[in-house]
C-alpha positions as CSV (number, residue, x, y, z in Angstrom):
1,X,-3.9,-27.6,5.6
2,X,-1.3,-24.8,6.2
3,X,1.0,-24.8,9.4
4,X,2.2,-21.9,10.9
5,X,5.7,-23.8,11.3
6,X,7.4,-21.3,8.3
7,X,7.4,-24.5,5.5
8,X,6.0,-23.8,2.9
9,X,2.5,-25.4,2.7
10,X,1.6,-28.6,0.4
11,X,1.7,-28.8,-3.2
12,X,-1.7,-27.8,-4.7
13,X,-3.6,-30.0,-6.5
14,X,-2.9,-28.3,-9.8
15,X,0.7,-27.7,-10.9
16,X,1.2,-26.3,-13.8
17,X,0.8,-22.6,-15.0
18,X,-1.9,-23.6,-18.1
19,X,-3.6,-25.6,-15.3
20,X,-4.2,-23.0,-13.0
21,X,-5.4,-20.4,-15.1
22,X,-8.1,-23.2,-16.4
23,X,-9.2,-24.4,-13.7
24,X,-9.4,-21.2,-12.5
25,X,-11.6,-19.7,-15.3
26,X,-13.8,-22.7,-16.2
27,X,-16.7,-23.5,-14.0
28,X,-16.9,-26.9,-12.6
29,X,-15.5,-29.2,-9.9
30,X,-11.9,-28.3,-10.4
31,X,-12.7,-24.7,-10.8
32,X,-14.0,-25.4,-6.5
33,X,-10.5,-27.4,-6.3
34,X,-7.8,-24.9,-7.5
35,X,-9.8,-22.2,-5.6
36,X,-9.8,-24.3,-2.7
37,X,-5.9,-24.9,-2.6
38,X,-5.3,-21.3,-3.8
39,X,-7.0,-20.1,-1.2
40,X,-4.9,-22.0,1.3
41,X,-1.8,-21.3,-0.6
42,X,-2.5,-17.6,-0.3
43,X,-3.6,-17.9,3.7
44,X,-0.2,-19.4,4.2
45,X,1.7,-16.9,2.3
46,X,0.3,-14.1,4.7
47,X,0.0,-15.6,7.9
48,X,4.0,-16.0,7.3
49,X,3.9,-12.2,6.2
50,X,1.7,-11.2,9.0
51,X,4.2,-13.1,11.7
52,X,6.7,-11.2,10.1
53,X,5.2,-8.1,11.1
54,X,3.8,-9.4,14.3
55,X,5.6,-6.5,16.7
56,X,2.5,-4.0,15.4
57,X,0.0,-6.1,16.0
58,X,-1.6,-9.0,18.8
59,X,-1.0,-12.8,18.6
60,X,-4.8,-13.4,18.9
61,X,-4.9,-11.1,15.6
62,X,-2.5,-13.5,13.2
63,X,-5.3,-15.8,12.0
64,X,-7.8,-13.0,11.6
65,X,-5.1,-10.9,9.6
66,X,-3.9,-13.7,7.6
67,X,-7.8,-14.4,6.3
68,X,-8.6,-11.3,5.5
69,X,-5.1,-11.3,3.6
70,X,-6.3,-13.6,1.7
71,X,-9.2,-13.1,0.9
72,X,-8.5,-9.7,-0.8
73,X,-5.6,-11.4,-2.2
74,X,-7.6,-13.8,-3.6
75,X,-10.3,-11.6,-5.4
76,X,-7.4,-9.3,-6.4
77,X,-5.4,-12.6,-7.7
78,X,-8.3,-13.2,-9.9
79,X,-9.4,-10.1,-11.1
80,X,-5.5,-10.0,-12.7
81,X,-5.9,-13.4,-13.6
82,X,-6.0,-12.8,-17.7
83,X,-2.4,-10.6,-17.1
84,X,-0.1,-13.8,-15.9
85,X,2.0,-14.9,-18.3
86,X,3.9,-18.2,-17.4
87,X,7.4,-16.2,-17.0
88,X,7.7,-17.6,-12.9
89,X,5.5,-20.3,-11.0
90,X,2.0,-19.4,-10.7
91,X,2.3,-19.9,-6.9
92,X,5.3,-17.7,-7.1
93,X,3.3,-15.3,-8.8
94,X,0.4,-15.8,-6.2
95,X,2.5,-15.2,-3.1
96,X,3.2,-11.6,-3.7
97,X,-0.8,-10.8,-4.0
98,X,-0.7,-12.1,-0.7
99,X,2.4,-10.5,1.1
100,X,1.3,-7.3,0.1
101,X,-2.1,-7.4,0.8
102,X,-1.2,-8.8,4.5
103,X,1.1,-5.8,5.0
104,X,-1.5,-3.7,4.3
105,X,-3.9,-5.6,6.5
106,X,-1.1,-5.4,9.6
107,X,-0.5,-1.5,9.0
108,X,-3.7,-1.1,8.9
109,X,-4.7,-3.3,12.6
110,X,-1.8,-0.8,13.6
111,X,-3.9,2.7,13.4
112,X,-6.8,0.4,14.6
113,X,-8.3,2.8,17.2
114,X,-5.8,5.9,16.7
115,X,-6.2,9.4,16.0
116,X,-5.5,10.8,12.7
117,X,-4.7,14.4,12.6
118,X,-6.8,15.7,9.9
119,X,-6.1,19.0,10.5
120,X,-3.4,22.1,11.1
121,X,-0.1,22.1,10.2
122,X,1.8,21.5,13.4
123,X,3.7,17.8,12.1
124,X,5.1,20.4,10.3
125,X,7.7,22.5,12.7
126,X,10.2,24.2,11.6
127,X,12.9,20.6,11.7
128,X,14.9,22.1,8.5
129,X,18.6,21.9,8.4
130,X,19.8,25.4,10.1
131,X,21.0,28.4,7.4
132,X,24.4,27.9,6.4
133,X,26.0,24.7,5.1
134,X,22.7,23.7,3.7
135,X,20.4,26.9,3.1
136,X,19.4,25.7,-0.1
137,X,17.6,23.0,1.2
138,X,16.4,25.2,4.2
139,X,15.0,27.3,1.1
140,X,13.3,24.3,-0.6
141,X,11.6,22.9,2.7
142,X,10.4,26.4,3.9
143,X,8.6,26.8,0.7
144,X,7.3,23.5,0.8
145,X,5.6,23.9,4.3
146,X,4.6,27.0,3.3
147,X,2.6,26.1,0.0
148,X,1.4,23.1,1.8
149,X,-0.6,25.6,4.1
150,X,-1.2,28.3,1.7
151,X,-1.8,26.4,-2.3
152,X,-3.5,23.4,-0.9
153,X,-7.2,23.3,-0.5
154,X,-8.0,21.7,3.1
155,X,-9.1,18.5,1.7
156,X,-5.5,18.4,0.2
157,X,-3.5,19.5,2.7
158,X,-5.1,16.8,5.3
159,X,-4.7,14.2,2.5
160,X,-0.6,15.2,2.2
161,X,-0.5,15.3,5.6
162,X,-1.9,12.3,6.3
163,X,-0.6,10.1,3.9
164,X,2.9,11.5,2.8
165,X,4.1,12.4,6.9
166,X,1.7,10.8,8.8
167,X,2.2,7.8,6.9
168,X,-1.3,6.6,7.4
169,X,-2.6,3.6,5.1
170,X,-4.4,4.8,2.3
171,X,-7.2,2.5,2.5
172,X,-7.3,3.7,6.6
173,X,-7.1,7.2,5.1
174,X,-10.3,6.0,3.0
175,X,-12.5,4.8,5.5
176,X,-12.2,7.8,7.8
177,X,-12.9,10.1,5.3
178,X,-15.4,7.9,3.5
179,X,-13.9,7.8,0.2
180,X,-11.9,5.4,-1.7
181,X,-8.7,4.7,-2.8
182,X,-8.5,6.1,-6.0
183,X,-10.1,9.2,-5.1
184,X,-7.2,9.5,-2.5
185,X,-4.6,9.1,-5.1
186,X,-6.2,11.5,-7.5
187,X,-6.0,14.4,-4.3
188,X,-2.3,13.5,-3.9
189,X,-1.7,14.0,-7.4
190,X,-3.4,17.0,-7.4
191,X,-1.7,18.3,-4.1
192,X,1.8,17.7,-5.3
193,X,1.1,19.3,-8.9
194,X,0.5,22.8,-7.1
195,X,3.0,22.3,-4.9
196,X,5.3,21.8,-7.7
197,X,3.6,24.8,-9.4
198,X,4.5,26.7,-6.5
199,X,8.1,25.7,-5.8
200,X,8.7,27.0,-10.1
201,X,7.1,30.2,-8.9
202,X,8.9,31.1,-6.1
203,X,12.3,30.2,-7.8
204,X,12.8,27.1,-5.8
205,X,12.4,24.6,-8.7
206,X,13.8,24.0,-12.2
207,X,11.4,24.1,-14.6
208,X,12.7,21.0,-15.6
209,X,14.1,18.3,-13.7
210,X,16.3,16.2,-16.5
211,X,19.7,15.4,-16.2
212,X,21.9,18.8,-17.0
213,X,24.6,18.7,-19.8
């Protein structure tokens, strides 16, 4: 059983790395066993994560949160099961599938129900340093809002703005605009290589970026 009382939770049946990994991979009763303590290891791991975050998000919504956590943790643990290589714990190891995938699981409960702007430009006013002391990087915005709504396709722009100054959660971003994650990532890509291409146009960017002699 795991407590909520920030311990961490009871040593798992199986110990050592080479026993996890087996147990893990062969069928059989301790196969059920090492996923059964895993699985509680990991739902400790982000209910601490999740309390950690708890100002975005209910007290009634912890144990959900934390379950979901790990359960995507879980099937993410063992899809990267063949890369672990023995160089920390393997419970050490597992903790940080489940952190992260608990942060993600609180910031997305936090846009649960809002509005994502998905279109127009207007998070972008004008909020550039004033000419003078810093009119370079007055340039180097202006041209970046501009390209943003003039080089961008819509689908791009609303992914940029969404994800880069909304700071919407990709995998929120995804379900609204029923797509995926990777699909996401390859429009960001895409948005910030014409961008770029822009800015070397216009003067604003190096054509390299490496260290000058």
């Amino acid at each position: 059983m795991t407590t909520v009382s920030g311990r961490p939770a009871p040593a798992p049946t199986v110990e050592s790395p080479v026993d996890w990994v087996t147990a893990l991979t062969l069928p059989g009763p301790e196969q059920d066993r090492a996923l059964r303590d895993l699985h509680g290891l990991l739902v400790h791991a982000a209910r601490r994560q999740v309390h950690r975050m708890a100002a975005v998000v209910g007290p009634r919504d912890v144990d959900e949160l934390a379950n979901q956590a790990a359960d995507e943790a879980l099937v993410a643990l063992l899809g990267k099961l063949h890369t672990f290589e023995g160089r920390s714990r393997f419970t050490t190891w597992a903790y940080k599938f489940a952190v992260l995938h608990a942060a993600n699981a609180v910031r997305a409960a936090a846009w649960r129900g809002r509005e994502i702007q998905l279109d127009g430009l207007e998070v972008l006013a004008d909020t550039a340093p004033q000419p003078g002391h810093y009119a370079e990087a007055h340039d180097l915005v202006a041209g970046v809002r501009r390209l943003l709504g003039t080089a961008l396709t819509p689908h791009q722009r609303r992914v940029v703005v969404a994800l880069v100054i909304d700071d919407v959660p990709i995998d929120v971003l995804a379900e609204r605009l029923g797509t995926n994650r990777n699909a996401l990532y390859k429009t960001l890509h895409d948005a910030r290589g014409r961008i770029r291409s822009g800015l070397r146009t216009e003067g604003l960017l190096e054509e390299t970026t490496g260290a000058r002699s």
